[in-house]
Each structure stands twice: as C-alpha cells, then as structure tokens.
C-alpha angles and dihedrals in degrees: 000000000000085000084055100052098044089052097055130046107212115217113212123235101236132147098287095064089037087054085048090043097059089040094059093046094046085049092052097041089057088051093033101240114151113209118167121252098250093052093057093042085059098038078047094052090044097053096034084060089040092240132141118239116234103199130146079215103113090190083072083070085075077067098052101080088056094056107280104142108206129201098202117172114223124291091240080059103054088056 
C-alpha cells in the first residue's frame, strides 16, 4: 500500500472538476457527443489541475477541441 501511494499522486474531486465536468457536458450535449460519465469525471480531473492525459483510449479525442490536452503514444505503439 505504501508502495502504492508514493508512486501515484491522487487529485481530489472538488468543485473545481465538478464545475469542468458540467461544462463539458453542457458543451457535448449542445454538439451531441456522448462521452460516459467516467470519462468526463476523469478529462475534467485532468483540465481542472491543468495536466495532460496520457490514455491509449482514442474516444477521449472528442475532448480534445474544448481544452483536454491529451499525451497519446503512436499508434505503431498501442498494437
């Protein structure tokens, strides 16, 4: 546990992600992009603390145009 918790830094839900978090569904709903909840919860996590998302998950590049910076290896690389 202790491992566990010196190799990864937590970032707190707090008002700020839940504020990103509406936004970007507001935003979505308008262009009717469906993105689960989860997956917003975590593009919202990583813009309210101003980080990029590294994720081999292709669906977070519907993020991408509202602010979501994303760190994605090639493509050559995910297969």
């Amino acid at each position: 546990k202790e491992l566990l918790e010196e190799s990864f830094n937590l970032l707190n839900l707090d008002n700020e992600v839940i504020e990103t978090y509406c936004s970007l569904y507001h935003q979505l709903k308008e262009e009717g992009i469906l993105v689960p909840d989860a997956d917003l919860l975590i593009a919202a996590t990583a813009m309210s603390h101003h980080i990029a998302l590294k994720t081999k998950d292709e669906h977070f590049e519907r993020l991408r145009h509202l602010g979501l910076r994303l760190e994605q290896e090639p493509k050559e690389q995910r297969e």
